[in-house]
Each structure stands twice: as C-alpha cells, then as structure tokens.
C-alpha positions in Angstrom: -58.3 13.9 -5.9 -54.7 12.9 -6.9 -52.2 12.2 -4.3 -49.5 10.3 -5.8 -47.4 9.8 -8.8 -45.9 6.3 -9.2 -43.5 5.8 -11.3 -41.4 3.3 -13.5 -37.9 3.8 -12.9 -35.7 1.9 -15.9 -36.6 4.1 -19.0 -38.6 6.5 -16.9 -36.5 7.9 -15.1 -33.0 6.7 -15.6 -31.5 5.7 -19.3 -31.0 1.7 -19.1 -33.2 0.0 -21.5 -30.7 -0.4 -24.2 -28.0 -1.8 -21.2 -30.7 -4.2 -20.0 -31.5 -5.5 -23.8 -27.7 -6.4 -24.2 -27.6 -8.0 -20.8 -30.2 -9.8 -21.5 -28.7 -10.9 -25.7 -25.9 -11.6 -23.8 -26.9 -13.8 -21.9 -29.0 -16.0 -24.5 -26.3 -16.4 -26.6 -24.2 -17.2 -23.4 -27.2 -20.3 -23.0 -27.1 -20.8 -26.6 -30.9 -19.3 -27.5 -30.8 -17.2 -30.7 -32.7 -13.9 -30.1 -32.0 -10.5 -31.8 -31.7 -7.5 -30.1 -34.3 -5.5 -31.1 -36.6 -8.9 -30.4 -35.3 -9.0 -26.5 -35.6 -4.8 -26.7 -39.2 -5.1 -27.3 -40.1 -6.8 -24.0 -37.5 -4.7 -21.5 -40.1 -3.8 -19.0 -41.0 -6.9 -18.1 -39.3 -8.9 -15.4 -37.3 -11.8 -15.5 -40.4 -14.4 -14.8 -41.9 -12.8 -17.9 -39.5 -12.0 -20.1 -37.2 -15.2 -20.5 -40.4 -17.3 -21.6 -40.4 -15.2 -24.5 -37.6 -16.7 -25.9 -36.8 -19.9 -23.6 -38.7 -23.2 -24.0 -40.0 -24.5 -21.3 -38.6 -27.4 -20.9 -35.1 -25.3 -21.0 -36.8 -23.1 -18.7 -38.1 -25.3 -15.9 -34.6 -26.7 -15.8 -32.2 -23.6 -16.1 -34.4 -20.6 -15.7 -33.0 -20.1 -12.2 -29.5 -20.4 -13.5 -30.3 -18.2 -16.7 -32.0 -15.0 -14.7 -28.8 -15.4 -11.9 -26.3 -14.7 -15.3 -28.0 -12.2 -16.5 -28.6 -10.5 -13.3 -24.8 -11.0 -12.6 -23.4 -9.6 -15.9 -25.9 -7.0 -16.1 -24.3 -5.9 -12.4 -21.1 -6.3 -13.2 -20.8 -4.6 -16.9 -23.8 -2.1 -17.2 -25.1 -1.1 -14.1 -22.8 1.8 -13.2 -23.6 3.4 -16.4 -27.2 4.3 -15.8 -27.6 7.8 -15.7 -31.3 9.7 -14.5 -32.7 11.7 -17.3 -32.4 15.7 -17.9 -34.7 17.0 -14.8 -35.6 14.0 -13.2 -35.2 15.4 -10.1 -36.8 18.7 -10.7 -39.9 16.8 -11.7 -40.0 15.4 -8.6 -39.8 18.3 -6.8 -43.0 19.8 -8.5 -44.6 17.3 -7.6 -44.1 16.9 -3.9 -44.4 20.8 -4.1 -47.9 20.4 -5.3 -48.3 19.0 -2.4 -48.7 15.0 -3.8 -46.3 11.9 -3.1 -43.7 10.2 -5.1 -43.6 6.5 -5.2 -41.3 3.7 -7.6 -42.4 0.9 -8.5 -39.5 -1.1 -10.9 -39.0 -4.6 -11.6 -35.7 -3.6 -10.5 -33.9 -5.6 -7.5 -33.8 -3.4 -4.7 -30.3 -3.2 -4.9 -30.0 -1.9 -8.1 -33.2 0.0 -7.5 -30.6 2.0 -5.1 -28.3 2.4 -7.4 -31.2 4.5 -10.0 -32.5 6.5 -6.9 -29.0 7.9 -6.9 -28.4 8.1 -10.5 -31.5 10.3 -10.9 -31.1 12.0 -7.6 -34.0 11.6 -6.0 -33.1 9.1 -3.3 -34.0 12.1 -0.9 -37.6 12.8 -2.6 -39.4 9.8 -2.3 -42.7 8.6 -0.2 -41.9 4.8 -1.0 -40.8 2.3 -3.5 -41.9 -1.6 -4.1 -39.0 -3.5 -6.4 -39.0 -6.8 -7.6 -38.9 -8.6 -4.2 -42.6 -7.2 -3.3 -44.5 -8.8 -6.3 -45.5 -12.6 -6.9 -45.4 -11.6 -11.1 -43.5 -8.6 -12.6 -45.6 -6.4 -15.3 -47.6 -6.2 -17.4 -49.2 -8.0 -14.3 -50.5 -5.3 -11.9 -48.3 -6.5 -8.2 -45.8 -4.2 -8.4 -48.1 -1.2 -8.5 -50.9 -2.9 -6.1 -48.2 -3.0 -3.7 -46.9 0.9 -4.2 -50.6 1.0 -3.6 -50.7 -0.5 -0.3 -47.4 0.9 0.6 -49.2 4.6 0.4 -51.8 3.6 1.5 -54.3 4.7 -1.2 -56.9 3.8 -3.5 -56.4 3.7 -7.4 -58.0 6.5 -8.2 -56.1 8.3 -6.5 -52.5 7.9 -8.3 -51.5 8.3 -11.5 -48.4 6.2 -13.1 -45.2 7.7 -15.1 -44.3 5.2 -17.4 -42.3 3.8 -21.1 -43.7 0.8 -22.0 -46.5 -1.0 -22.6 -46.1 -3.3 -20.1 -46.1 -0.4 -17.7 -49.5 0.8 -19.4 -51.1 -2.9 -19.2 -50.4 -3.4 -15.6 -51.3 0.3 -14.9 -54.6 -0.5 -16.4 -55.2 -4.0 -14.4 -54.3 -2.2 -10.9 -56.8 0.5 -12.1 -54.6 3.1 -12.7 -54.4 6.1 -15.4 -51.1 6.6 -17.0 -48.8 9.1 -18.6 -46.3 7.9 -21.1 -42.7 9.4 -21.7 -41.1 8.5 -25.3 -37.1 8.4 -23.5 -37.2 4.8 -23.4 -37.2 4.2 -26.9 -41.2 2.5 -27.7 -43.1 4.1 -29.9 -45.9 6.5 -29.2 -48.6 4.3 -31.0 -47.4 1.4 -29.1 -47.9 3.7 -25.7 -51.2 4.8 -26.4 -53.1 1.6 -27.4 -51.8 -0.2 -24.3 -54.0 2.7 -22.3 -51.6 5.8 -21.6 -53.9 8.5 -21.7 -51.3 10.9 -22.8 -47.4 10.9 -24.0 -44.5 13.5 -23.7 -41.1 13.5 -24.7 -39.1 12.4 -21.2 -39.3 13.9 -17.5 -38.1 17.6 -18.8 -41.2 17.2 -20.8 -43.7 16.4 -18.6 -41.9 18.9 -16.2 -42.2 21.8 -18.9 -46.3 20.9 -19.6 -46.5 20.2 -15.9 -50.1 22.4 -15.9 -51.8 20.5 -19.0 -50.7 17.2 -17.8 -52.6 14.7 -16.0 -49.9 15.7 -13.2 -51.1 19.2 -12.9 -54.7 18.9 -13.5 -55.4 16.2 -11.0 
C-alpha cells in the first residue's frame, strides 16, 4: 500500500537547474577548470561531494574542494537563489496527494536553508510530512542517503513510497534505496535518459502528473 510521495525538489518542483549549472560554470572558471555548460548541466542533481569530482582533479580537490563548494555555494546564494520559482501546480499536486490520504516528503541535496527558500517558492511549506536536505546524508545522489533518511524520517518501508523526480541521479539512488519512481521532463533531461536509469513512467512537469493523477503510479498505488 502507498503512503508517501518523496520528492526531489530542484527541477521537481521549483525551476533552478539552469541557475545551479551557471553557479556551478561560474565558479570553475572562477578556479580556473574549463568545463562547458551543458557538461556541468548534465550532472545538476548530484551534490557537491559528487559533482565537483567530475570535473576537479583530485589532487586540486583534496586541497581546495572545501574552498571550491563554499564559492559556489556563496555565489549561487547571492546571484540566483531568489529567482527560483515552483512550477505551474506544484502546490495543487500536493494537495491531491495528502487528500488521498498519503504523505508528502522532500528529499534535495539542497542546504536546508535554501531548501526553505523552495518550500516557499512552490508553496508548499504548509503541506509537508518531512524533509531530509543535504545535512542528513553522508553522500548526495545518485547514492541512496538522502531518500533512506526521508525513509526513516516517516517512518516507512520502501515499498511503501514512491519518488517524484528529474534526473537520473534521482532514478539511480531511488533504485538503490528500493524505491519506484516517476519522472517529470521540467528539468530539462531527456526522457530516454529518465527511463533507463529506472523511472517507471515520465510526464511533462507537476501539472502533468496532477492532470493524469488516476493513471499514475500516484493514483493507482
């Protein structure tokens, strides 16, 4: 029986992958490590700890990583982070689901600051059960912490959730922690790239999901 709905939150449910992939082009160039952005744009959706080796040597990365993440995290604060806005009935999706009776948790890579800051964007700050951000997992995604502890936090098993995400890092560390999910297209990867990472289906964006609500793996439990 499902009980909860996890979701992502950047690319999910508020627009900010684009903002987070020039933060984090920025910031490379800043350090002086060429990168291009659709390069750094394909790995949004992991966090910092897996992202930066990407494109950082180790050596740089054992030595200034620390310094590196705290730049981008800074800039990313001070230039983009007011701009996200929550997509077209995010909150009305939300509200079906609690209305049907199930529970809404997040589960972002995010800082829990700036994980405030999308709960108002996409007002739903009201509307949900729990949330885990970056703080509560030992290795972002596509390693399966951050939903293991949205997990504990509700205090169910795997099998009873399903995960909202729009990547396929989101999908990979779904499938590790056990979990189905449902992809949403609004963050810009490619439905192909969704559905051989695991998502078991794939709509459009919240309003989406919302409007096929009853043939979704939401609806039909």
């Amino acid at each position: 029986m499902l009980k909860a709905v996890i979701f992502d939150v950047d690319g999910t449910l508020v627009d900010t992958v684009d903002n987070h992939a020039r933060a984090w082009q920025e910031t490379f160039e800043h350090f002086g490590i060429p990168t291009s952005y659709q390069d750094v744009r394909s790995q949004i959706g992991k966090g910092a700890d897996q992202l930066m080796p990407v494109f950082v040597p180790r050596e740089e990365l054992e030595r200034r990583g620390e310094e590196i993440d705290s730049f981008r995290s800074a800039l990313y604060k001070r230039k983009y982070l007011r701009e996200a806005r929550g997509f077209h009935r995010t909150r009305a999706l939300v509200q079906r689901i609690l209305a049907d009776g199930k529970r809404v948790a997040l589960a972002s890579s995010a800082k829990g600051d700036e994980l405030a800051v999308y709960k108002r964007a996409a007002d739903i700050d009201d509307l949900v059960d729990a949330e885990t951000a970056s703080e509560d997992a030992d290795k972002s995604k596509p390693h399966p912490d951050i939903f293991q502890a949205a997990l504990d936090k509700l205090g169910i098993r795997p099998e009873e959730a399903v995960v909202v995400g729009d990547t396929p890092w989101d999908a990979e560390a779904a499938a590790k922690a056990g979990l189905p999910m449902i992809g949403v297209l609004c963050g810009g990867f490619a439905e192909a790239d969704l559905r051989a990472a695991g998502c078991r289906e794939v709509w459009d964006d919240p309003d989406d999901l919302l409007t096929h609500y009853g043939e979704s793996l939401l609806g039909k439990g």
